[in-house]
N, CA, C and O atoms as a GROMACS GRO file, in nm:
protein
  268
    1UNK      N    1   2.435  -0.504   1.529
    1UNK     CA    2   2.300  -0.450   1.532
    1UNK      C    3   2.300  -0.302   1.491
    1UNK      O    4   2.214  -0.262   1.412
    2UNK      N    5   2.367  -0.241   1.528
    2UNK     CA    6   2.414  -0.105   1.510
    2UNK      C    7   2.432  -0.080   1.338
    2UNK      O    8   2.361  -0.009   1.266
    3UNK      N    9   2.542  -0.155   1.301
    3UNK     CA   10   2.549  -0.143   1.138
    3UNK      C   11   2.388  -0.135   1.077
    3UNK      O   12   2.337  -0.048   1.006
    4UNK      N   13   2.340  -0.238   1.123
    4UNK     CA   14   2.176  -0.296   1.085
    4UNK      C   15   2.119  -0.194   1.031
    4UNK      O   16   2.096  -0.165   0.913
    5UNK      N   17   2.098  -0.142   1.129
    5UNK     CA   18   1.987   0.038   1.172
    5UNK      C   19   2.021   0.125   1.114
    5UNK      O   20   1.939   0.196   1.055
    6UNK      N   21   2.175   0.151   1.110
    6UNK     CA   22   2.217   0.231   1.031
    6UNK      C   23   2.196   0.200   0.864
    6UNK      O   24   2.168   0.302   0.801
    7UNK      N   25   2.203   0.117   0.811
    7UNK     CA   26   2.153   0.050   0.674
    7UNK      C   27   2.043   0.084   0.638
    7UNK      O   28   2.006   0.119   0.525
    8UNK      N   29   1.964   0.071   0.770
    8UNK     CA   30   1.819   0.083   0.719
    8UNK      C   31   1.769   0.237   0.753
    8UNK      O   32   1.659   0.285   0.727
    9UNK      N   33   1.872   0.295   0.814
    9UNK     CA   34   1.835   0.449   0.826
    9UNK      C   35   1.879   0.530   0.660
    9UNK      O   36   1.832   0.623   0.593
   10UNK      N   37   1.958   0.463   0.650
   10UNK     CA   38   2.057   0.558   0.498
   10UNK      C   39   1.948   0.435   0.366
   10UNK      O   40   1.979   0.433   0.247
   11UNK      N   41   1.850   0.362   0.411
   11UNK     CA   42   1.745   0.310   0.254
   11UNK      C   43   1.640   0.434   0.300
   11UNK      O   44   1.599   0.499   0.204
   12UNK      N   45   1.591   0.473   0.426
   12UNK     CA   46   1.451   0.506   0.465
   12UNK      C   47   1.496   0.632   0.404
   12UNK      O   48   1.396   0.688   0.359
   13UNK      N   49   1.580   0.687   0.387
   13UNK     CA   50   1.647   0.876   0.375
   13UNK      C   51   1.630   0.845   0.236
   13UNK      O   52   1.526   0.898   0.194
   14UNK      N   53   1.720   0.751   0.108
   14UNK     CA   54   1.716   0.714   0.007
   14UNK      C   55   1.526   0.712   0.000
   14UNK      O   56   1.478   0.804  -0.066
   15UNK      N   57   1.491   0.677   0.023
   15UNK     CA   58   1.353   0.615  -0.016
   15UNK      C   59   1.246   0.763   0.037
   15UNK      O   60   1.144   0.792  -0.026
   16UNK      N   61   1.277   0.814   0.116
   16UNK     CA   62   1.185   0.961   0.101
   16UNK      C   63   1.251   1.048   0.026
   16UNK      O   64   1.169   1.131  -0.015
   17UNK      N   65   1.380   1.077  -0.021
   17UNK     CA   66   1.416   1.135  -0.158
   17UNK      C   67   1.350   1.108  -0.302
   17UNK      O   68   1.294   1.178  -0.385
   18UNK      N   69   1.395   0.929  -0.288
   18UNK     CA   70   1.320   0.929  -0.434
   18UNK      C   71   1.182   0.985  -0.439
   18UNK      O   72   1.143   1.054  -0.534
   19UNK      N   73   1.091   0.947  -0.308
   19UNK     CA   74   0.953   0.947  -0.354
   19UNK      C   75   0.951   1.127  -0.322
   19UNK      O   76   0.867   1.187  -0.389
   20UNK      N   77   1.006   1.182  -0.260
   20UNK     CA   78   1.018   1.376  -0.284
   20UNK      C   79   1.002   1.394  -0.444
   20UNK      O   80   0.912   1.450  -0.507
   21UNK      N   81   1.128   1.321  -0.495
   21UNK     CA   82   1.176   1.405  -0.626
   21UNK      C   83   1.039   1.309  -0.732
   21UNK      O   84   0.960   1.376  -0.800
   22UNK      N   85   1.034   1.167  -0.731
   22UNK     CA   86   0.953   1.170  -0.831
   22UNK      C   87   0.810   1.240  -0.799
   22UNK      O   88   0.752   1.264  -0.905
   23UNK      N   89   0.724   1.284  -0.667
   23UNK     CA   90   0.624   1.383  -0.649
   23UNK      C   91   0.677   1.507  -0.720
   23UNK      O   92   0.609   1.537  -0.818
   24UNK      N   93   0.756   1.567  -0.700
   24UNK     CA   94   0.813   1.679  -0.782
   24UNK      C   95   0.784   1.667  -0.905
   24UNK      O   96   0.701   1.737  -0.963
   25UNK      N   97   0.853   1.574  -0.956
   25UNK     CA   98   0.825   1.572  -1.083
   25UNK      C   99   0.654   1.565  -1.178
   25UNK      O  100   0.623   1.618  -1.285
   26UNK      N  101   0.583   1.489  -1.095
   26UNK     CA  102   0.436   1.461  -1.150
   26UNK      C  103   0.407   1.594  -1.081
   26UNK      O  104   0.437   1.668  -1.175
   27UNK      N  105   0.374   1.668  -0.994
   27UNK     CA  106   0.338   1.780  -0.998
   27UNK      C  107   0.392   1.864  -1.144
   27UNK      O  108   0.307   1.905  -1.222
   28UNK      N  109   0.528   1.882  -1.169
   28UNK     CA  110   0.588   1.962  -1.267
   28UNK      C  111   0.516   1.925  -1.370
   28UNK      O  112   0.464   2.012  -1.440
   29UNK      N  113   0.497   1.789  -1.400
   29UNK     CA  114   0.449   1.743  -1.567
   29UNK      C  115   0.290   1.804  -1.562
   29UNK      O  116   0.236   1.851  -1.661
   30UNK      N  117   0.218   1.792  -1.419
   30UNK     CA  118   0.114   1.854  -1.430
   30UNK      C  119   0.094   1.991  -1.444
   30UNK      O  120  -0.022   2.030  -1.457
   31UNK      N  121   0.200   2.083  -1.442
   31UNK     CA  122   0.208   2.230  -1.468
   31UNK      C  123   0.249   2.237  -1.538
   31UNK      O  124   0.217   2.340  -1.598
   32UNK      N  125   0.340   2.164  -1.600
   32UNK     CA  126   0.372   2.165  -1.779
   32UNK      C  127   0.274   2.151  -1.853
   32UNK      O  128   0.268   2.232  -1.945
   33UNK      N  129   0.172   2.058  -1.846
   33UNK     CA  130   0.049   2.048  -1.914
   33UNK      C  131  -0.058   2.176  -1.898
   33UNK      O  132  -0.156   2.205  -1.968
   34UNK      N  133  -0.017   2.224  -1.811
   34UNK     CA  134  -0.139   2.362  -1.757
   34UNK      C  135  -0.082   2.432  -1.806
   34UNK      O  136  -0.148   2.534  -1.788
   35UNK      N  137   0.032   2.469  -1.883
   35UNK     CA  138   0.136   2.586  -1.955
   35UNK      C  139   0.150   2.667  -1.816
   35UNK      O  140   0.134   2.789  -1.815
   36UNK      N  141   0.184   2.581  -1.678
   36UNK     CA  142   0.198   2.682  -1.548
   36UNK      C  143   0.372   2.698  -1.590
   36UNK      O  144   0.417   2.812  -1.602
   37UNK      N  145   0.454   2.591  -1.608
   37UNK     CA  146   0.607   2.600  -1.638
   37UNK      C  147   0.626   2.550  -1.747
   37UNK      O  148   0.534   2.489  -1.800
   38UNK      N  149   0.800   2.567  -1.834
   38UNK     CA  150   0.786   2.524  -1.967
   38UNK      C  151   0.862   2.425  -1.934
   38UNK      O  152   0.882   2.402  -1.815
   39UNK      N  153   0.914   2.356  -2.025
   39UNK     CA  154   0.977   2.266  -2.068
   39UNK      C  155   1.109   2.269  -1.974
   39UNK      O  156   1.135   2.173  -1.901
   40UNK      N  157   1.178   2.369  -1.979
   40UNK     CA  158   1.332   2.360  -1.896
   40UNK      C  159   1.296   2.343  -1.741
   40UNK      O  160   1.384   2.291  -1.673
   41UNK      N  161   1.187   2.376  -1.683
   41UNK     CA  162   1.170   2.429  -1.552
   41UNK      C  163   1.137   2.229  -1.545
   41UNK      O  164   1.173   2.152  -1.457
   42UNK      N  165   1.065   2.202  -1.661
   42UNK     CA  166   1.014   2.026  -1.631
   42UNK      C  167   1.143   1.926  -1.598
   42UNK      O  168   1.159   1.840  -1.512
   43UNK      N  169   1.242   1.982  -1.725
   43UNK     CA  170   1.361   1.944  -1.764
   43UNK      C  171   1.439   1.949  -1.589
   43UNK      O  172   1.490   1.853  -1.531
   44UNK      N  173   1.427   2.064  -1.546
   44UNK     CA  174   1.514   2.034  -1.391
   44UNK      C  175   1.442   1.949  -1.323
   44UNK      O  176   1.536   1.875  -1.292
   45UNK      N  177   1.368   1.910  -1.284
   45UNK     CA  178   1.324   1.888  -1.190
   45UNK      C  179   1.327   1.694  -1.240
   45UNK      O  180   1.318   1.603  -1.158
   46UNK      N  181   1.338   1.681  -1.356
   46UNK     CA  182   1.343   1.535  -1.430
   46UNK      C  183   1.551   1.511  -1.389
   46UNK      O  184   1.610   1.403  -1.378
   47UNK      N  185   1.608   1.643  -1.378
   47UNK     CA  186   1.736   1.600  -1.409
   47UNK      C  187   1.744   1.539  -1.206
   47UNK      O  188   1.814   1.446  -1.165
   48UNK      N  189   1.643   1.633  -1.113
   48UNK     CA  190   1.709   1.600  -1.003
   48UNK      C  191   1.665   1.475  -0.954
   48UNK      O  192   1.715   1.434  -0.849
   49UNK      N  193   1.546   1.379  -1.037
   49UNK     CA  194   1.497   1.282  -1.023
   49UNK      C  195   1.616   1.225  -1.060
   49UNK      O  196   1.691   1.202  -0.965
   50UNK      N  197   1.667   1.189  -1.195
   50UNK     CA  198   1.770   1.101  -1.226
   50UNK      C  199   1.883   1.073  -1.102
   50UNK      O  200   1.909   0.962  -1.057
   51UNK      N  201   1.965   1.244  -1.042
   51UNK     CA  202   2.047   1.185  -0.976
   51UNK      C  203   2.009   1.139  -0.853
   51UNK      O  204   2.101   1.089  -0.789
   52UNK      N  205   1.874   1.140  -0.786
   52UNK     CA  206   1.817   1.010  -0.674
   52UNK      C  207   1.841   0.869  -0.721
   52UNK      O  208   1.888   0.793  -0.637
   53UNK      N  209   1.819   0.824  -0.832
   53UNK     CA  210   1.759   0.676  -0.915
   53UNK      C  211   1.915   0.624  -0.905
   53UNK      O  212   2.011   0.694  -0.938
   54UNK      N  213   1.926   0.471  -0.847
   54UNK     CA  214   2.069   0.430  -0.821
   54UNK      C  215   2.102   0.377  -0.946
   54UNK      O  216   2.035   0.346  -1.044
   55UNK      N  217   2.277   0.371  -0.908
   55UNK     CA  218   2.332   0.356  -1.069
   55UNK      C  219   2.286   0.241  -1.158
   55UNK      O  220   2.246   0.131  -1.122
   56UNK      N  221   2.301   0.292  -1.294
   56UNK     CA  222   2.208   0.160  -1.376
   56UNK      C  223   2.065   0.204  -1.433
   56UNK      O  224   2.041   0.195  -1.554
   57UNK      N  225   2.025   0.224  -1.394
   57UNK     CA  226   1.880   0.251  -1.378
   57UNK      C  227   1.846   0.419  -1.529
   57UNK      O  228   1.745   0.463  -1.584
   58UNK      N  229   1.980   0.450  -1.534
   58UNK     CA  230   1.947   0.563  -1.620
   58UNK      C  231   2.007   0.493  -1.777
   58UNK      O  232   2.090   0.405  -1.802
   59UNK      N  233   1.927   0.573  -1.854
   59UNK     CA  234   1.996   0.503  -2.042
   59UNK      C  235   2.139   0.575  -2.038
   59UNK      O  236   2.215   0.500  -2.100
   60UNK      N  237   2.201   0.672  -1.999
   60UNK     CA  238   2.356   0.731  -2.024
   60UNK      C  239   2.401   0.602  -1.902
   60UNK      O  240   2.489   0.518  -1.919
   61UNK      N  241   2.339   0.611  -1.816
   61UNK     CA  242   2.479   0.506  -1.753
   61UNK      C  243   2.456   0.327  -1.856
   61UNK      O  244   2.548   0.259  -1.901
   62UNK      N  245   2.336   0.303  -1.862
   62UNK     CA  246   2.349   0.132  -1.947
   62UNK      C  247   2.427   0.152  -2.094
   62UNK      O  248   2.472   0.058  -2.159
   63UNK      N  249   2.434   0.279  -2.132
   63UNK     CA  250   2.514   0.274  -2.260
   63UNK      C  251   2.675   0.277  -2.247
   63UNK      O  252   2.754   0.238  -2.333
   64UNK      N  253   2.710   0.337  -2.112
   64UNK     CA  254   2.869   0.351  -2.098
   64UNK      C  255   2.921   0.192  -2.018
   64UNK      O  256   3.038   0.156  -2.005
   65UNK      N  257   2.810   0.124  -1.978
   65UNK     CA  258   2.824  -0.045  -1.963
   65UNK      C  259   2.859  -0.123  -2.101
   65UNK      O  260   2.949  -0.207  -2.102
   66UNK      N  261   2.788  -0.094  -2.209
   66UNK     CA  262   2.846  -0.123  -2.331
   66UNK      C  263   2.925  -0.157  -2.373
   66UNK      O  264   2.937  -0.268  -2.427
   67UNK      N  265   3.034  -0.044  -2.359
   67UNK     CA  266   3.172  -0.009  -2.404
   67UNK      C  267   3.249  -0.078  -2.373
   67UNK      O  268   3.366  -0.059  -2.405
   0.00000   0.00000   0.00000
């Protein structure tokens, strides 16, 4: 039971990260569009989305599956 909870404590932590970083991000694209930040400032905040998103899920990791 213990393992259980713990499983579902380390998805609920996973799962308010992702939804942190992709809010981050739609705020950013919306201040990118307002010329509030440029492009690199969009660019971080897209790179810290990627490393939330589990493996697979990005085009550099399905292309090194390829190989």
């Amino acid at each position: 039971m213990v393992k259980q909870n713990k499983n579902n404590q380390i998805k609920d932590e996973w799962v308010i990260r992702l939804i942190d970083a992709s809010t981050d991000v739609v705020n950013g694209y919306e201040k990118y569009l307002l010329d509030e930040i440029d492009y690199t400032d969009l660019a971080h905040l897209m790179l810290e989305l990627k490393e939330v998103l589990p493996k697979g899920c990005t085009e550099d990791e399905s292309e090194n599956e390829k190989d």
